[in-house]
PyMOL Python script that loads the backbone (N, CA, C, O; Angstrom):
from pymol import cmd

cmd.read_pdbstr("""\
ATOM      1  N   UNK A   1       4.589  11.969 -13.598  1.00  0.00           N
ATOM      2  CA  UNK A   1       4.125  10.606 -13.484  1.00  0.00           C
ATOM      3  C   UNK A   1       3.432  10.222 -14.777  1.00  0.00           C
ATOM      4  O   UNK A   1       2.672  11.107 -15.171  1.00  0.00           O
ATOM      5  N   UNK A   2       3.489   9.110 -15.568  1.00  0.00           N
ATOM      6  CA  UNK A   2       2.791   8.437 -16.337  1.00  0.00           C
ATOM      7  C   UNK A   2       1.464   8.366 -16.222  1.00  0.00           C
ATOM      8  O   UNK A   2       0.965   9.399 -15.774  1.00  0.00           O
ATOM      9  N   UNK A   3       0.580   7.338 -16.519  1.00  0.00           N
ATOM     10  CA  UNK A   3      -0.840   6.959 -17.012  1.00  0.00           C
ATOM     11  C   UNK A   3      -0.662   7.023 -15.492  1.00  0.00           C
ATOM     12  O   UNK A   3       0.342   6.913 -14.789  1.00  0.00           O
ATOM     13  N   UNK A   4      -2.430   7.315 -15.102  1.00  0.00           N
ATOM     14  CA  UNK A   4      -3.136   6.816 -13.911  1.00  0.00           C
ATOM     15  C   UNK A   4      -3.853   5.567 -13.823  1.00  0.00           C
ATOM     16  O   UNK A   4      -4.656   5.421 -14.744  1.00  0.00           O
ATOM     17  N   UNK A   5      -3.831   5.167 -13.469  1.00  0.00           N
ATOM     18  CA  UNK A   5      -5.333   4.004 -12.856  1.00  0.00           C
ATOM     19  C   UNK A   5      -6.003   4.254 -11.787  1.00  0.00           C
ATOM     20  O   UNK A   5      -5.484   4.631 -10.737  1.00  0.00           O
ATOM     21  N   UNK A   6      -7.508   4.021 -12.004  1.00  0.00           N
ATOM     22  CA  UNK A   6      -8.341   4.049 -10.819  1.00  0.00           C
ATOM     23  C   UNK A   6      -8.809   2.479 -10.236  1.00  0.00           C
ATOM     24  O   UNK A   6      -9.249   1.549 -10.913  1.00  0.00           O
ATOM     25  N   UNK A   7      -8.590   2.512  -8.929  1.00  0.00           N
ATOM     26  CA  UNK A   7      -8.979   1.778  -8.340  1.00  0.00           C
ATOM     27  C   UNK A   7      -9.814   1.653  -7.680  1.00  0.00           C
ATOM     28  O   UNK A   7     -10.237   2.746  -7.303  1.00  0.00           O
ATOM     29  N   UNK A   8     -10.582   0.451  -7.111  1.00  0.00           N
ATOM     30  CA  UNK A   8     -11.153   0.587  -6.054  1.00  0.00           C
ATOM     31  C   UNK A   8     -10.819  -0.338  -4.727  1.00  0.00           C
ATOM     32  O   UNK A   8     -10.235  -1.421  -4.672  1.00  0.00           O
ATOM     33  N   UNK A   9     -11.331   0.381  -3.791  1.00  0.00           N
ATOM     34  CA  UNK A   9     -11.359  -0.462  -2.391  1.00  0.00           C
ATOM     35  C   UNK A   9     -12.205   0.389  -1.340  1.00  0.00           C
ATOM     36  O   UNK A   9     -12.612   1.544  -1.219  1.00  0.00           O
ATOM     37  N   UNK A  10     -12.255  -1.231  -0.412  1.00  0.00           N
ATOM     38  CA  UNK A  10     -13.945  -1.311   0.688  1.00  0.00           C
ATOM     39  C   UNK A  10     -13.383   0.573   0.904  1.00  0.00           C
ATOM     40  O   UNK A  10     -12.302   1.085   0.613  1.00  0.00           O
ATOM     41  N   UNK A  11     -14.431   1.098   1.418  1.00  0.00           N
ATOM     42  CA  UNK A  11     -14.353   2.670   1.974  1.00  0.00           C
ATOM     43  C   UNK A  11     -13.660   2.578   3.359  1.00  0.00           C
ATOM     44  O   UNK A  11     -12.897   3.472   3.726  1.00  0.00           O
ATOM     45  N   UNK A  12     -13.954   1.392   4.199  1.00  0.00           N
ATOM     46  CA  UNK A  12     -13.689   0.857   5.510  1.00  0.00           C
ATOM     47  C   UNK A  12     -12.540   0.576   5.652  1.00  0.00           C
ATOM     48  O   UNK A  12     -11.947   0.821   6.703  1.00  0.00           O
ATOM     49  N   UNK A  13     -11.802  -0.180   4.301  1.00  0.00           N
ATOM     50  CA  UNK A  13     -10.508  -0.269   4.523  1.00  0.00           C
ATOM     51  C   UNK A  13      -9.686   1.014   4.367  1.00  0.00           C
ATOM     52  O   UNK A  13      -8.708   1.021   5.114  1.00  0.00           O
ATOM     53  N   UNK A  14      -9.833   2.216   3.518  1.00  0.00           N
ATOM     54  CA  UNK A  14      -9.345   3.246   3.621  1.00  0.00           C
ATOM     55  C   UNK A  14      -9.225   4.014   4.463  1.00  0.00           C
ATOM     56  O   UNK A  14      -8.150   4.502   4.813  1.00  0.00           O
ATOM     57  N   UNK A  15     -10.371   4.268   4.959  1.00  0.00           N
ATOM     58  CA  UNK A  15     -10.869   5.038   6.010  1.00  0.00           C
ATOM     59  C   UNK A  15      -9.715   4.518   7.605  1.00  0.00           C
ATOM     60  O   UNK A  15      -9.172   5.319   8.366  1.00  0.00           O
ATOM     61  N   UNK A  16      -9.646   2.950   7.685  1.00  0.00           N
ATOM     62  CA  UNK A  16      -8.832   2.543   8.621  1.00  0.00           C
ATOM     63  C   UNK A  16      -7.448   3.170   8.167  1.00  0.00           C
ATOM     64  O   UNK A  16      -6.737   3.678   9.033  1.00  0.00           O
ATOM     65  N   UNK A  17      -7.062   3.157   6.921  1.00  0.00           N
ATOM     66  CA  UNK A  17      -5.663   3.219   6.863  1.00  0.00           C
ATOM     67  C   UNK A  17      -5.076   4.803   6.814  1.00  0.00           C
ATOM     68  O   UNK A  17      -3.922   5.229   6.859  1.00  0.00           O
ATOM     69  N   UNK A  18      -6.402   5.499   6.699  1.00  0.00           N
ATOM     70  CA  UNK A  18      -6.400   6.698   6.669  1.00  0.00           C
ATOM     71  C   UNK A  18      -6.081   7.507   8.135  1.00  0.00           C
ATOM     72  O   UNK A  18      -5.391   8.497   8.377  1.00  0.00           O
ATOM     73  N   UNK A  19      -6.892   6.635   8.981  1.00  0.00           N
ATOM     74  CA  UNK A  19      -6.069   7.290  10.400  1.00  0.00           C
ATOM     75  C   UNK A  19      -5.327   6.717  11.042  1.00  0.00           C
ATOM     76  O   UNK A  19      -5.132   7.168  12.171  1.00  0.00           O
ATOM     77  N   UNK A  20      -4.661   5.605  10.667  1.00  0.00           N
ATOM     78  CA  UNK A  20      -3.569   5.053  11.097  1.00  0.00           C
ATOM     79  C   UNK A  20      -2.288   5.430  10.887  1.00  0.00           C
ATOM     80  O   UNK A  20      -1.366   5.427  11.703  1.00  0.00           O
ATOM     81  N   UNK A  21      -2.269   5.941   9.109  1.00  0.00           N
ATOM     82  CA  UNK A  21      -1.121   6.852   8.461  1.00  0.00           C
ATOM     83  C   UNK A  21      -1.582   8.209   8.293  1.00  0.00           C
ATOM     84  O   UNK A  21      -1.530   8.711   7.170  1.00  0.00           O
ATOM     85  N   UNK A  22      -1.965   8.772   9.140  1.00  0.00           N
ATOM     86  CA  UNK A  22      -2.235  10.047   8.367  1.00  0.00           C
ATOM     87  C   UNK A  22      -1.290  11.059   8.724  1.00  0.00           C
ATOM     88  O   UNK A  22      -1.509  12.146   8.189  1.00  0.00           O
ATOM     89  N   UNK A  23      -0.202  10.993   9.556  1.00  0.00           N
ATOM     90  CA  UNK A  23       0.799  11.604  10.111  1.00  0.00           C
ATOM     91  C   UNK A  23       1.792  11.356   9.194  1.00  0.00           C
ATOM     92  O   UNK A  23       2.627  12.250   9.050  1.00  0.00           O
ATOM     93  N   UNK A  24       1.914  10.219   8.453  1.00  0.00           N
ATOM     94  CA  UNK A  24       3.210  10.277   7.520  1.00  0.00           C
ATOM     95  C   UNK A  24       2.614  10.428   6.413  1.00  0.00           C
ATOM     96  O   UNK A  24       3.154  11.277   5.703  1.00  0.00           O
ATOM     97  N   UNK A  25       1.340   9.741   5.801  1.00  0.00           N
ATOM     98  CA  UNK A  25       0.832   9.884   4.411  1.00  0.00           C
ATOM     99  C   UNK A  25      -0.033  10.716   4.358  1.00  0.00           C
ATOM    100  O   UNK A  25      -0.841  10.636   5.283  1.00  0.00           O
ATOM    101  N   UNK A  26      -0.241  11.684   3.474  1.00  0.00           N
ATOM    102  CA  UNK A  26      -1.233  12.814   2.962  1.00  0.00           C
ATOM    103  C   UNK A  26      -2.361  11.725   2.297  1.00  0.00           C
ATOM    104  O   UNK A  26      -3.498  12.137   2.528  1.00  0.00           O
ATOM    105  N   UNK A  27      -2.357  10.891   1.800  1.00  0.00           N
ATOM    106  CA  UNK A  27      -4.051  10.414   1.478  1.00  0.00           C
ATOM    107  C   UNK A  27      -3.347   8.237   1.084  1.00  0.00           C
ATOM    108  O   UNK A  27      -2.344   7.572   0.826  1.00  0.00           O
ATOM    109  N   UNK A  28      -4.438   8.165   1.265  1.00  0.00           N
ATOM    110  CA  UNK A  28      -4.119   6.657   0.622  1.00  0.00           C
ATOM    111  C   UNK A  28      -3.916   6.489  -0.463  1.00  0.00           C
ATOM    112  O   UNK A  28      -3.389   5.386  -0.611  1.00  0.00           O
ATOM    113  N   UNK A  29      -4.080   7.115  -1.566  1.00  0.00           N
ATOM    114  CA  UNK A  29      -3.000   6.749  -2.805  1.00  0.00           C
ATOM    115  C   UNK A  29      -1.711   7.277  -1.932  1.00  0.00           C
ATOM    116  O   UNK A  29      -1.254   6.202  -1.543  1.00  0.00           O
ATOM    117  N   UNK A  30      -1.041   8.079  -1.511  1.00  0.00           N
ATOM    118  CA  UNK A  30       0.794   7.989  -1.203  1.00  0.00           C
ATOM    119  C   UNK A  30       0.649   7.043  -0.232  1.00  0.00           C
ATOM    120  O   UNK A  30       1.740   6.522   0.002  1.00  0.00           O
ATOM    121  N   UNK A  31      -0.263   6.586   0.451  1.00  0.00           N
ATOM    122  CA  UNK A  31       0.640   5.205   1.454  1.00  0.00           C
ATOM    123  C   UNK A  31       0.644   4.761  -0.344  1.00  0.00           C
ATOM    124  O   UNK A  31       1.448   5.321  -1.089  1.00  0.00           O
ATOM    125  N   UNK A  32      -0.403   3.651  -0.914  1.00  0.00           N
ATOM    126  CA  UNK A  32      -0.611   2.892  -1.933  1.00  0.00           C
ATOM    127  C   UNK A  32       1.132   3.089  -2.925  1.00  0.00           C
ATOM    128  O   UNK A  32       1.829   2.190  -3.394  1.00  0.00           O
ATOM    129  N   UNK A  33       1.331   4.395  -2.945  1.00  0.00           N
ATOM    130  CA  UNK A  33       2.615   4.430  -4.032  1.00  0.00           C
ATOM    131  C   UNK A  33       3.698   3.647  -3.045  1.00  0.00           C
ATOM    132  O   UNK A  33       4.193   2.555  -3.323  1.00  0.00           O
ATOM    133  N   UNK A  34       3.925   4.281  -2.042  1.00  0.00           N
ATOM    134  CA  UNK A  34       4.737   4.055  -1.084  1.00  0.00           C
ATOM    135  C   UNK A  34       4.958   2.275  -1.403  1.00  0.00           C
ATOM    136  O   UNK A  34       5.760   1.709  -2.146  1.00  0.00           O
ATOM    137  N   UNK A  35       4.005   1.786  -0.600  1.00  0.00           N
ATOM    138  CA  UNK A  35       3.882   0.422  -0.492  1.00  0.00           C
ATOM    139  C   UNK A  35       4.593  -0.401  -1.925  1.00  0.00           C
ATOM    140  O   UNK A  35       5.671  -0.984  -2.038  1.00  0.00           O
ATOM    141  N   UNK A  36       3.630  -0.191  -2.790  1.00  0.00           N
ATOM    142  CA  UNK A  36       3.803  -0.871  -4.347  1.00  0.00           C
ATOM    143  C   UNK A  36       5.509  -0.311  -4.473  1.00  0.00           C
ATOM    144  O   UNK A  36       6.449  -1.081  -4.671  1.00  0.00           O
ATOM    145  N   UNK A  37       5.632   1.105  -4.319  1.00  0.00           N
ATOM    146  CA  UNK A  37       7.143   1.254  -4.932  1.00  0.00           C
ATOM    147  C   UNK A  37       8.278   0.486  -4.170  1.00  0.00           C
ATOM    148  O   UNK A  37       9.385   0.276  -4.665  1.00  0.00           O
ATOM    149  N   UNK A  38       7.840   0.032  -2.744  1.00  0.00           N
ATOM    150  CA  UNK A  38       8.430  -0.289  -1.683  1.00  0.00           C
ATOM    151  C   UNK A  38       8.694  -1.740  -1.945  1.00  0.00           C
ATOM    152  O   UNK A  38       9.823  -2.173  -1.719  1.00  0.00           O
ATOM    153  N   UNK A  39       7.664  -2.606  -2.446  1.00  0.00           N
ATOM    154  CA  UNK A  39       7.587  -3.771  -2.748  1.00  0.00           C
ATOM    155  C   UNK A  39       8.159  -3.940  -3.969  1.00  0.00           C
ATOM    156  O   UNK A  39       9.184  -4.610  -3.840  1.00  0.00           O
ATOM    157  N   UNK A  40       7.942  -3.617  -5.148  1.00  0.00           N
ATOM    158  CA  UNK A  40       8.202  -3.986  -6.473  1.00  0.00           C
ATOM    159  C   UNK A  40       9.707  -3.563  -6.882  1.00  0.00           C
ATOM    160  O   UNK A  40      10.325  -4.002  -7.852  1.00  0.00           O
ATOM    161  N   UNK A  41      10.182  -2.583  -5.901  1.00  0.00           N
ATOM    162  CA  UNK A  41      11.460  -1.944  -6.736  1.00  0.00           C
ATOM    163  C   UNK A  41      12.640  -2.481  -5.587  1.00  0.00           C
ATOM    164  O   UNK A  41      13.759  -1.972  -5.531  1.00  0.00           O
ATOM    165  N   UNK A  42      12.268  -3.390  -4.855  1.00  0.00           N
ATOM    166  CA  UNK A  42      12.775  -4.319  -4.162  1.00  0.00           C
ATOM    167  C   UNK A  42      13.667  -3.981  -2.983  1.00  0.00           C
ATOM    168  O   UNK A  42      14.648  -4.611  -2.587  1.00  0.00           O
ATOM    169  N   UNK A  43      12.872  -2.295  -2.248  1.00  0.00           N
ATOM    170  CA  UNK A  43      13.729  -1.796  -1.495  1.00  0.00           C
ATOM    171  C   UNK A  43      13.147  -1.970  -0.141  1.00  0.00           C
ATOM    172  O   UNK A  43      12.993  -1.032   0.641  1.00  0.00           O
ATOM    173  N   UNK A  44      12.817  -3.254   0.120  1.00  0.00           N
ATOM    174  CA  UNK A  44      11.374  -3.740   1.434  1.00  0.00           C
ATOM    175  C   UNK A  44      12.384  -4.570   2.343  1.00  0.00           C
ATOM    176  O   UNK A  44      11.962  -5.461   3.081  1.00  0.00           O
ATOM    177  N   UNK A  45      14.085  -4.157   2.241  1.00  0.00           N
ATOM    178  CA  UNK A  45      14.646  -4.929   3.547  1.00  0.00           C
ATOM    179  C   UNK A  45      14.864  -4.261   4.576  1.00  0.00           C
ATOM    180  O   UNK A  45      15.541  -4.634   5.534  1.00  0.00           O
ATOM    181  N   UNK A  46      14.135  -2.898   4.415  1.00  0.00           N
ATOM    182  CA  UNK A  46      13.581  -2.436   6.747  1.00  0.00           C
ATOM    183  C   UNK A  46      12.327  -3.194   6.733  1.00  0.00           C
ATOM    184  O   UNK A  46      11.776  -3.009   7.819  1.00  0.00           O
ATOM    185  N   UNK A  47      11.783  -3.800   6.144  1.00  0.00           N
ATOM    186  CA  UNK A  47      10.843  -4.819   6.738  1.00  0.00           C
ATOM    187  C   UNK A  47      11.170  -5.877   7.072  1.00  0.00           C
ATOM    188  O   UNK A  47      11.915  -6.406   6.247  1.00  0.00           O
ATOM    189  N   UNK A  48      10.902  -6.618   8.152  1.00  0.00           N
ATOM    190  CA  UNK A  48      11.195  -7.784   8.349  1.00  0.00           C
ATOM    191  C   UNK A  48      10.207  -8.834   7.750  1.00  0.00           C
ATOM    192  O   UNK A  48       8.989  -8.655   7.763  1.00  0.00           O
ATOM    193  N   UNK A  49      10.828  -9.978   7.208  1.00  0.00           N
ATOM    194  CA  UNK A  49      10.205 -11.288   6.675  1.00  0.00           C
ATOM    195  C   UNK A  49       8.648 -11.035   6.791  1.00  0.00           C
ATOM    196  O   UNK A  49       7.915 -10.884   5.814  1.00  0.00           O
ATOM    197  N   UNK A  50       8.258 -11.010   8.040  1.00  0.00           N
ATOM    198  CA  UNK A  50       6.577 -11.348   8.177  1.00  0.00           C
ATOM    199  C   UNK A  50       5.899 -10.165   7.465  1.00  0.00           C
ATOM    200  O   UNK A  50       4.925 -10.309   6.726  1.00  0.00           O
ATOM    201  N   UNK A  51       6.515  -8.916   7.753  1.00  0.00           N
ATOM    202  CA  UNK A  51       5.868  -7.837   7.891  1.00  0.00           C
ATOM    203  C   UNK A  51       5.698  -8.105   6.130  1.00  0.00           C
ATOM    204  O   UNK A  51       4.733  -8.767   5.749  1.00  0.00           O
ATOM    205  N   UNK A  52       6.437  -7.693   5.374  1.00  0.00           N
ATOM    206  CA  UNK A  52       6.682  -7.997   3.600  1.00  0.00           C
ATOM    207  C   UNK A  52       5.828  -9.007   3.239  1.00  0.00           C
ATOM    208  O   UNK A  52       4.927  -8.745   2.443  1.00  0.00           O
ATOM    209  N   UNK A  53       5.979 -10.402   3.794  1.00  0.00           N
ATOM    210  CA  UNK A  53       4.881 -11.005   3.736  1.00  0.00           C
ATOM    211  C   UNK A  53       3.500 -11.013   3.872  1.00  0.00           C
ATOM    212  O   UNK A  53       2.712 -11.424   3.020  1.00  0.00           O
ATOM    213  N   UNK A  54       3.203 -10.518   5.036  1.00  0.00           N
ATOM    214  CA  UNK A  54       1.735  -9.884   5.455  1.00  0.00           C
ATOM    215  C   UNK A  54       0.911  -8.821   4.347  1.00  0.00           C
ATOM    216  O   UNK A  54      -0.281  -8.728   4.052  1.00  0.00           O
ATOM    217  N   UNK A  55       2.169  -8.056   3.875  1.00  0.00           N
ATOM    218  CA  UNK A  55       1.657  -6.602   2.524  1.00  0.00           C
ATOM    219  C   UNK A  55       1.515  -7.348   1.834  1.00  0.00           C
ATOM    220  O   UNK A  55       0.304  -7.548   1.746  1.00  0.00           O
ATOM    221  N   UNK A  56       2.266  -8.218   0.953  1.00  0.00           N
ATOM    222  CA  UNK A  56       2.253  -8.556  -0.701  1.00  0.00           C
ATOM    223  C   UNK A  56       1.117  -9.640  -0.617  1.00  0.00           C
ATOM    224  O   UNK A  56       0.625  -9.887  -1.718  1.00  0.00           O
ATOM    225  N   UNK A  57       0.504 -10.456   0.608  1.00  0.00           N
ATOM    226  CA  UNK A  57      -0.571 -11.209   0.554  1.00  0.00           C
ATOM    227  C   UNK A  57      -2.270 -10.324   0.603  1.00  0.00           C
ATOM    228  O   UNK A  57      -3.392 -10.754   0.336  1.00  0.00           O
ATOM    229  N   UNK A  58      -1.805  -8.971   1.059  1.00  0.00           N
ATOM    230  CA  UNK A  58      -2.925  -8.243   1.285  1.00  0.00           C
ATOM    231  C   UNK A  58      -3.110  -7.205  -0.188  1.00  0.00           C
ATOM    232  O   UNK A  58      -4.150  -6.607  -0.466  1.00  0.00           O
ATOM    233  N   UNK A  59      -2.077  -7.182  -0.853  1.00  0.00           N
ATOM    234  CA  UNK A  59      -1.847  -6.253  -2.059  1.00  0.00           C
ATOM    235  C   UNK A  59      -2.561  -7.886  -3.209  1.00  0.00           C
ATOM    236  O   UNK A  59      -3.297  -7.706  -4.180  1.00  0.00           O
ATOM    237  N   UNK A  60      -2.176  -9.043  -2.823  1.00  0.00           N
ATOM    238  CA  UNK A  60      -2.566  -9.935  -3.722  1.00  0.00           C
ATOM    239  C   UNK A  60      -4.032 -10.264  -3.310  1.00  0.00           C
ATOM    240  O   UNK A  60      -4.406 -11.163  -4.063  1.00  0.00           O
ATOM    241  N   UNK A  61      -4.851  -9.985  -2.591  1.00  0.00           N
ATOM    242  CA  UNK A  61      -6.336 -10.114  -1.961  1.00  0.00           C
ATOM    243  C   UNK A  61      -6.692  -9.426  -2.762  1.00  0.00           C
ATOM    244  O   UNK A  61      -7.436  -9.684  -3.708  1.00  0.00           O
ATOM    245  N   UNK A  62      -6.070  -8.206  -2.405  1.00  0.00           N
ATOM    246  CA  UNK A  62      -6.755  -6.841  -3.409  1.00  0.00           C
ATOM    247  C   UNK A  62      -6.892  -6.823  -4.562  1.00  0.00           C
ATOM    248  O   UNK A  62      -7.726  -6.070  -5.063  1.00  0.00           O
ATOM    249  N   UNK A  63      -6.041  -7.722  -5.388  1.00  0.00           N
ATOM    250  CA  UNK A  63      -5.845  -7.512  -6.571  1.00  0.00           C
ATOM    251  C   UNK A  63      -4.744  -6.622  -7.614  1.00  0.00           C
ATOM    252  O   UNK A  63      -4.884  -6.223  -8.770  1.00  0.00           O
ATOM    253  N   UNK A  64      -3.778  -6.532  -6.791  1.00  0.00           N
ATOM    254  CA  UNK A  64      -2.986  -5.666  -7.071  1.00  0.00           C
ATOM    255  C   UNK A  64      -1.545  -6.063  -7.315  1.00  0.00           C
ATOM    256  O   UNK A  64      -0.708  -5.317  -7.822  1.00  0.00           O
ATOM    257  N   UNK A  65      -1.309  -7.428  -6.870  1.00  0.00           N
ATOM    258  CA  UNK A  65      -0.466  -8.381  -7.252  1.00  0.00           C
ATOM    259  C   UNK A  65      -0.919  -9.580  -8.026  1.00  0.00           C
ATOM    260  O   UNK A  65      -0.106 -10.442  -8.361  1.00  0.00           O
TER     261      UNK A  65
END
""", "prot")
cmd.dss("prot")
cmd.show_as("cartoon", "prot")
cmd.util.cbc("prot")
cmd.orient("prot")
């Protein structure tokens, strides 16, 4: 992998997403790759409309779009 970046986010929001995925993702950076690679490399059509919508407005809150 290339350069890193550090980010931040609320502890609360991790922590939620942390036991929600923790059966498929080993930590919230791999959901985070997942997502971004999922979105940007334009392979997000098993999502349906809302769902794609709902991420890239919550990735753009964050600051990440």
């Amino acid at each position: 992998m290339s350069d890193l970046r550090e980010i931040r986010l609320p502890a609360e929001l991790c922590a939620a997403a942390e036991k929600k995925f923790k059966d498929r993702f080993g930590s919230v950076e791999d959901l985070l790759r997942f997502l971004l690679r999922e979105i940007t490399e334009g392979q997000a059509e098993g999502l349906d409309e809302a769902e794609q919508q709902m991420i890239e407005a919550r990735l753009k809150d964050l600051g990440y779009l």
